[in-house]
C-alpha positions in Angstrom: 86.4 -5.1 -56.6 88.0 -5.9 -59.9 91.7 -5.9 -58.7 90.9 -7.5 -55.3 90.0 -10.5 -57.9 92.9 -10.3 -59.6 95.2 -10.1 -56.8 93.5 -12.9 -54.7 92.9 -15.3 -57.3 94.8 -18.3 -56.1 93.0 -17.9 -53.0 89.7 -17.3 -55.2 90.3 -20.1 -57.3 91.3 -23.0 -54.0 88.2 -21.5 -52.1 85.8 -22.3 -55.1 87.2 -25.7 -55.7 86.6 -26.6 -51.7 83.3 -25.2 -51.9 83.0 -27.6 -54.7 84.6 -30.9 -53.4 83.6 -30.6 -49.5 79.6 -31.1 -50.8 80.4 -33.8 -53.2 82.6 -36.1 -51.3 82.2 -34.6 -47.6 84.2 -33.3 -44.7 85.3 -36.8 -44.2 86.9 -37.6 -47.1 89.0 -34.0 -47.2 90.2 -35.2 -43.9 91.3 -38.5 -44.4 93.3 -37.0 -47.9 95.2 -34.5 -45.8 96.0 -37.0 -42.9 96.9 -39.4 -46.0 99.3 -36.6 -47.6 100.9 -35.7 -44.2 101.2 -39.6 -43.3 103.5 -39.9 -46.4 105.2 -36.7 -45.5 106.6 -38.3 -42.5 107.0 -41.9 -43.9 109.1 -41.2 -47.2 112.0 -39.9 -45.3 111.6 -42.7 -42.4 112.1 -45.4 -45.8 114.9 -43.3 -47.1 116.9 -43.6 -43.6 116.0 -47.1 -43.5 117.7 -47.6 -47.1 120.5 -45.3 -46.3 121.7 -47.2 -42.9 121.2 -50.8 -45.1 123.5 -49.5 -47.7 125.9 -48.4 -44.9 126.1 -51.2 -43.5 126.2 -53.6 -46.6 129.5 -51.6 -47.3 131.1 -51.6 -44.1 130.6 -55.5 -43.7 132.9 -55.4 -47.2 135.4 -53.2 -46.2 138.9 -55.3 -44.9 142.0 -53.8 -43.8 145.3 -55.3 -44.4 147.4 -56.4 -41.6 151.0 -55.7 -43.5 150.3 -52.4 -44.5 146.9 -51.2 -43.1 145.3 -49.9 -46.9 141.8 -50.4 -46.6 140.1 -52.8 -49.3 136.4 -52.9 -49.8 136.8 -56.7 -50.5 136.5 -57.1 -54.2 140.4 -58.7 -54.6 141.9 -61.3 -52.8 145.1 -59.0 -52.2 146.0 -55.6 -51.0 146.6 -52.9 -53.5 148.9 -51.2 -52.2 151.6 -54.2 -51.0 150.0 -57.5 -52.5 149.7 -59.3 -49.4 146.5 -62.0 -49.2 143.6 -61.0 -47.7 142.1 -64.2 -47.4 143.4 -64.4 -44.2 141.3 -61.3 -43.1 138.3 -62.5 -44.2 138.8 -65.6 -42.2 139.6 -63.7 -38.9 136.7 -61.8 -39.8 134.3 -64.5 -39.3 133.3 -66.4 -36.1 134.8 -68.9 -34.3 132.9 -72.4 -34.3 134.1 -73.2 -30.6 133.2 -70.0 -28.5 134.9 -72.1 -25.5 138.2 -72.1 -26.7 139.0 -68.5 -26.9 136.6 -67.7 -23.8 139.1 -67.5 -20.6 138.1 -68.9 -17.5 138.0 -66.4 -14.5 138.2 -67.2 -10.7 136.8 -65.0 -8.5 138.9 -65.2 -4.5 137.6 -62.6 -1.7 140.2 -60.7 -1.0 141.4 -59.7 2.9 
C-alpha cells in the first residue's frame, strides 16, 4: 500500500483536492471553469492570427516599388535606395483616382451573325 501512494501521488493529491472543491462550490462551477479554460484555449490563438494578418497588412500597404529600377522600399524615404529616383510619384499612383469615369472604358455590346 505504501509504494502504490508514493507512485500515484499526483493522482492522489488532484483526486483529494476535487473531492474537496466539487462539495464546496459544486459540479456547476467545476464545469463552467473548464469550459472557461478551454474557451480561452481556442480564443488566444484566434487574437494572435487576427494581430498577425493586421501587422501584415499594415506593412504591405507601406511597401512601394520603384518604377526605374524595381528595388522595393517600405516607404520611409522619398527616393529609391538603390538608384535615387522619386517615389512620390508611386505613392501617388498608388492612391485612387477621384473621377472613376475617366479611366472606366465604355463597351458596346453588337450581336454578332
Amino acid at each position: 500500500m505504501n509504494y502504490f501512494l508514493k507512485a500515484n501521488k499526483n493522482l492522489l493529491t488532484y483526486s483529494l483536492i476535487l473531492l474537496i472543491v466539487i462539495p464546496i462550490f459544486g459540479i456547476n462551477f467545476f464545469i463552467s471553469f473548464i469550459g472557461n479554460i478551454l474557451l480561452l484555449l481556442f480564443l488566444i490563438p484566434l487574437l494572435l492570427i487576427i494581430l498577425v494578418f493586421m501587422g501584415f497588412n499594415f506593412y504591405k500597404s507601406k511597401i512601394n516599388t520603384c518604377n526605374s529600377c524595381g528595388a522595393i522600399s517600405l516607404g520611409l524615404s522619398e527616393t529609391c535606395m538603390n538608384c535615387g529616383a522619386n517615389l512620390e510619384n508611386i505613392i501617388n499612383n498608388n492612391q485612387f483616382n477621384e473621377r472613376p469615369a475617366e479611366s472606366t472604358i465604355e463597351v458596346k455590346a453588337e450581336e454578332v451573325k
